[in-house]
N, C-alpha and C positions, 0 to 999 in steps of 0.2 A: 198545215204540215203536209209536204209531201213525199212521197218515196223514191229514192233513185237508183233504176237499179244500172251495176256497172259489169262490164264481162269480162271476166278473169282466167286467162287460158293456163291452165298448174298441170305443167309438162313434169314428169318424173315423180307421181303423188303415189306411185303404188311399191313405194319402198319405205326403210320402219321410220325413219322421219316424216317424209313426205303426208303418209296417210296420217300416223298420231300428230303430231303438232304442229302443222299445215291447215291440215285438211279437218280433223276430226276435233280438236280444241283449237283452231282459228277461225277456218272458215265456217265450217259447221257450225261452231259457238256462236259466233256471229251472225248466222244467221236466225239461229233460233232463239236470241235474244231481241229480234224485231231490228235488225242492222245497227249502221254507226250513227251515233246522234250526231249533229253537224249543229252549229252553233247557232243557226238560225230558228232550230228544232224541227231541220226537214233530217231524215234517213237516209243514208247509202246501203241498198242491197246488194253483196256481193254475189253473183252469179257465174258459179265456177265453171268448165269444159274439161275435164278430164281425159288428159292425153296421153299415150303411153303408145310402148311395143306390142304389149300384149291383152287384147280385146277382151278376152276372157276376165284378167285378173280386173282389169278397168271397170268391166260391167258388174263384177261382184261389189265393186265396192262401192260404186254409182249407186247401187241398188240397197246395200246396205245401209247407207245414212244419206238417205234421200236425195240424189244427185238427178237432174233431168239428163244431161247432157255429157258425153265424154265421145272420143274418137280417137284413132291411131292415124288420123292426118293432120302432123301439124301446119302444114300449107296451107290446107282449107281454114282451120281455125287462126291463122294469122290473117287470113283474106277475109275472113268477117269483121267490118267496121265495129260493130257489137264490142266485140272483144279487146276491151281498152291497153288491158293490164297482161304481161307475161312474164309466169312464175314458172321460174325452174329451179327443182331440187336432183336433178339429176346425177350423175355419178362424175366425179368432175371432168373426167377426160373428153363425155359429152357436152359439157355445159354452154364454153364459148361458142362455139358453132351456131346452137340454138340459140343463143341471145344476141349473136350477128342477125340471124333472119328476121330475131322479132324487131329489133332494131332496125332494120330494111326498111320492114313493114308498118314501122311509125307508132309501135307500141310503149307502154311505158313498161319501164324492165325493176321485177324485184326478182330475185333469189339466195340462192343458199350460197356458202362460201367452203371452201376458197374459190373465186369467179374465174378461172382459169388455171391450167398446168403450170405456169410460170409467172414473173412478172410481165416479162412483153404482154404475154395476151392479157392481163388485167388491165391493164393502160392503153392496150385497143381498146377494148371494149368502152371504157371510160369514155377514149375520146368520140370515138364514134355515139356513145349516147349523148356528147355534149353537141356535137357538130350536128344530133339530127335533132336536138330542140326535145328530146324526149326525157319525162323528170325517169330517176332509178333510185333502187336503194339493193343495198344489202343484209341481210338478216344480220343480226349482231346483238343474237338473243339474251346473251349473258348479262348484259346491260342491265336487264329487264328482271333478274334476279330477286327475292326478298331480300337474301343474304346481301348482294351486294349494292341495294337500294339504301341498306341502313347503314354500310358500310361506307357509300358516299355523302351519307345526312352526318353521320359524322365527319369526314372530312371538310364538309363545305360548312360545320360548327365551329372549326377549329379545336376540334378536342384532340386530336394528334399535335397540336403545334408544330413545331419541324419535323415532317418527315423523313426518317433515317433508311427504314431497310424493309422491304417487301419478300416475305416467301411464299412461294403457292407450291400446292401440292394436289396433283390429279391424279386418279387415274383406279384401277379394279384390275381384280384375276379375269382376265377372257378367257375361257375354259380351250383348249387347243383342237376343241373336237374329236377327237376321238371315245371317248368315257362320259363326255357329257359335251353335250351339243352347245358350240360359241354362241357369246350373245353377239357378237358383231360377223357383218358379213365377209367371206375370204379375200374380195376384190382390197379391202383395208390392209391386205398384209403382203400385197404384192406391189410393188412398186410401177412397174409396165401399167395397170389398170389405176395409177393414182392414188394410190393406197399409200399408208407411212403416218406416225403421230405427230413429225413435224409439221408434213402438211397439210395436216385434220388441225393440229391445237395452235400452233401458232398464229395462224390466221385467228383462233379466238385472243390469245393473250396479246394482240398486237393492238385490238380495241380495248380491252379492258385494263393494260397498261396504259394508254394513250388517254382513254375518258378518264381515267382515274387519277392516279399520279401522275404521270407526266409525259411528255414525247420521249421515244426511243434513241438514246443516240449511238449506239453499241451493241452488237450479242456478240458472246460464246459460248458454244454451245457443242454436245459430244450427243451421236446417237449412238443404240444399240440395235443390233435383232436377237431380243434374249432367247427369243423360243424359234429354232428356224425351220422347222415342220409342223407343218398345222393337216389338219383334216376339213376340206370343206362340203359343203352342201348336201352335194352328193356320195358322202362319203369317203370320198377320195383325198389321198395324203396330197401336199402339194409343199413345196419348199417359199418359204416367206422367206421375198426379197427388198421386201420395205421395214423400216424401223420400227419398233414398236415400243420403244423408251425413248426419251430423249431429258439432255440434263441443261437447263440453259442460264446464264446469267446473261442479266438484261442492264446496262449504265443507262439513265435517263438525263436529259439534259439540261433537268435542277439538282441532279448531283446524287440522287434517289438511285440505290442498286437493289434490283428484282433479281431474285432467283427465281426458276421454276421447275418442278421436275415434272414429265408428264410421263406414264407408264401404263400400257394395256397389259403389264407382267409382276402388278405389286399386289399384294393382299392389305389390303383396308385394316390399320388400326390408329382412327383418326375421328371427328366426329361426322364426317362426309367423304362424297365422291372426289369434291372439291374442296379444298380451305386454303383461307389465303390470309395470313400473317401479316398485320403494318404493326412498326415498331416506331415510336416518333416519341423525343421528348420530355411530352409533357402525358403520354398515354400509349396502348397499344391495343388492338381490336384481332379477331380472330373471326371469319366471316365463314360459314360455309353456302349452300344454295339456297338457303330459307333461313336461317338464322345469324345473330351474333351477339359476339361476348367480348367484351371490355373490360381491360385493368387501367385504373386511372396510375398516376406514380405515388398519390397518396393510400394506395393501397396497393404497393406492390411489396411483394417479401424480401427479407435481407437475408437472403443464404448465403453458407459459407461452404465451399465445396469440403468435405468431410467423407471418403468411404468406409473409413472406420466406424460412423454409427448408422444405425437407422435413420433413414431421410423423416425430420421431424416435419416437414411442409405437405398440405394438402393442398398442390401448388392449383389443381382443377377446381376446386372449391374456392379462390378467389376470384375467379374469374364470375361478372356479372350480366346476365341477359340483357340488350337492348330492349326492350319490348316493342311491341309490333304495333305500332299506333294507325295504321290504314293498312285499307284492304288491296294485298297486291292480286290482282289478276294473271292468267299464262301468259310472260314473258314475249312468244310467241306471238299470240293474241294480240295483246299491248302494244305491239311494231306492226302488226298485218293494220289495224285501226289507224297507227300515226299514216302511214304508207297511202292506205285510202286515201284520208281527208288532206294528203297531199297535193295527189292527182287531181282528187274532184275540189277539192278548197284552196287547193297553192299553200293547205298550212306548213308549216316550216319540216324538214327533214333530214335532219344534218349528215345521213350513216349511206351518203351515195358511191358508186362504183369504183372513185377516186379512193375513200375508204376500205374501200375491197381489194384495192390493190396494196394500199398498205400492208394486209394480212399476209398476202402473198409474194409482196418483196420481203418481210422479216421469212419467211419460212425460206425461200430461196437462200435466204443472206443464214440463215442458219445452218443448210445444207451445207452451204459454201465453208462455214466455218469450221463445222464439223471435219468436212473433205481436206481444209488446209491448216485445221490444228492450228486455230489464230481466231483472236477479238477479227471482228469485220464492223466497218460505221455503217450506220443506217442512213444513206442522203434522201436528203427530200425529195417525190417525186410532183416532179412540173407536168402538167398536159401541155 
């Protein structure tokens, strides 16, 4: 058995994805788990370079959880043969630019999404990674879920039988800063720096529609900016120019209609951050990030709408846990592993830049519907 180690340049790691579920439960995890086992039972070591703007924060955090290597030249670290692999979690208005040069420089390209400001630059990028022979992927974390793991072992059981109607529902109170400190950053709420929930979540629902139920053939969709003064960082008031609600209905093109509502402005009383509704047939399932629960139709209630008495259903108390029969690992983790044994084994990786542009044409096309108060079709995008 032998060890391989591979070089990993994670441009934008010193922000609160990048460091937690990047760096400190993927990479890190994996490394201190003795690497990726690869089929033959040799190892892949991943050997990250941590690159940023800012030296200081880099070095704090190099030093933190054991990093050798980081630097604020990402030139040099593209011009090391060494350094196979370039991850950017970046804030997206930087993103394309950096994965033009790693793509220049003949790297293989994973990062965060949405992969660029609009659709054009998603389908550059795409094709320039197809045209320089270099493999990509895109995070497409949700996937990688417990909730929505058990969520798709039902579907591919067929315990939904035909599927009818999908709801999902996202989203938390972001405190506005002022009285209590936001958990999300202010560049999120201004639109100029990329900020807006269409173009943060739809980029997710446009995978987890697509793996799941079916391909997109429709949105409409309304945003809002419910709160339009925020306080950021430093204190300072600033006017949110980006959305921070958005309402979408999704037509699929087996005939399956998704709603979603996604809101950085609702208060939680749900059993998650996330849950998302299949209604089908012969059954229906209610998923949040880690768990799920199922009504079959042989145990569903026959109410009768009635306001005149007390509701006699404990309609929460039919509902049944899936149980949790394997051990799911960080989502995260679980795609930084396939991604590896991509590069260095050719294993299979279906969630590449092409996929990424997908996210980012439904959020475009949801703008757009938004802007023209009208259904907009989803067409297929060609390289």
């Amino acid at each position: 058995m032998a060890e391989h180690k591979i070089g990993i340049i994670m441009n934008g790691v010193t922000g609160r994805m990048g460091t937690n579920q990047h760096l400190i439960r993927s990479i890190k995890a994996i490394r201190e788990q003795g690497g990726v086992k690869l089929k033959n039972d040799d190892t892949l070591m991943p050997d990250p370079i941590l690159i940023g703007r800012n030296e200081k924060k880099l070095k704090a955090l190099a030093e933190a959880h054991g990093i050798e290597r980081y630097s604020t030249d990402l030139e040099s670290a593209l011009a090391d043969e060494y350094n196979e692999i370039y991850f950017d979690s970046q804030t997206t208005v930087r993103r394309a630019d950096s994965i033009k040069q790693a793509i220049a420089a003949g790297k293989h390209i994973y990062c965060e999404k949405p992969t660029a400001t609009n659709l054009e630059g998603s389908i550059e990028l795409a094709k320039l990674a197809k045209e320089a022979g270099v493999k990509n992927g895109v995070v497409q974390d949700k996937l990688f879920l417990p909730g929505l793991l058990k969520l798709k072992r039902l579907i591919d059981s067929g315990f939904f039988g035909e599927i009818l109607s999908v709801r999902m529902e996202f989203g938390y109170w972001v405190f506005e800063g002022d009285w209590q400190e936001a958990q999300r950053p202010s560049w999120n709420y201004r639109k100029e720096d990329g900020g807006g929930i269409i173009v943060d979540m739809f980029a997710h629902w446009r995978y987890v529609i697509d793996n799941l139920f079916g391909n997109v053939k429709a949105v409409s969709c309304i945003g809002a900016t419910h709160i339009p003064e925020r306080v950021d960082e430093n204190g300072e008031t600033y006017k949110a120019t980006a959305d921070d609600a958005a309402y979408g209905t999704f037509e699929l093109e087996n005939g399956v209609i998704v709603q979603a509502n996604s809101s950085w402005a609702v208060r939680v009383n749900r059993d998650d951050l996330l849950t998302i509704q299949v209604d089908g047939k012969e059954g229906s399932a209610v998923a949040g990030l880690r768990d799920c629960k199922v009504q079959h139709r042989v145990n569903t209630p026959k109410p009768t709408w009635n306001p005149d008495i007390e509701n006699p259903f404990d309609f929460q108390a039919q509902w049944q846990e899936v149980p949790t029969n394997d051990v799911f690992d960080n989502g995260f983790k679980v795609q930084w592993e396939l991604f590896l044994k991509h590069v260095f084994a050719d294993e299979a990786f279906p969630w590449d830049l092409l996929e990424g542009a997908k996210g980012t044409q439904l959020s475009d096309l949801g703008l757009k519907s938004w802007e023209e108060r009208r259904w907009v079709d989803v067409p297929e995008i060609k390289l």
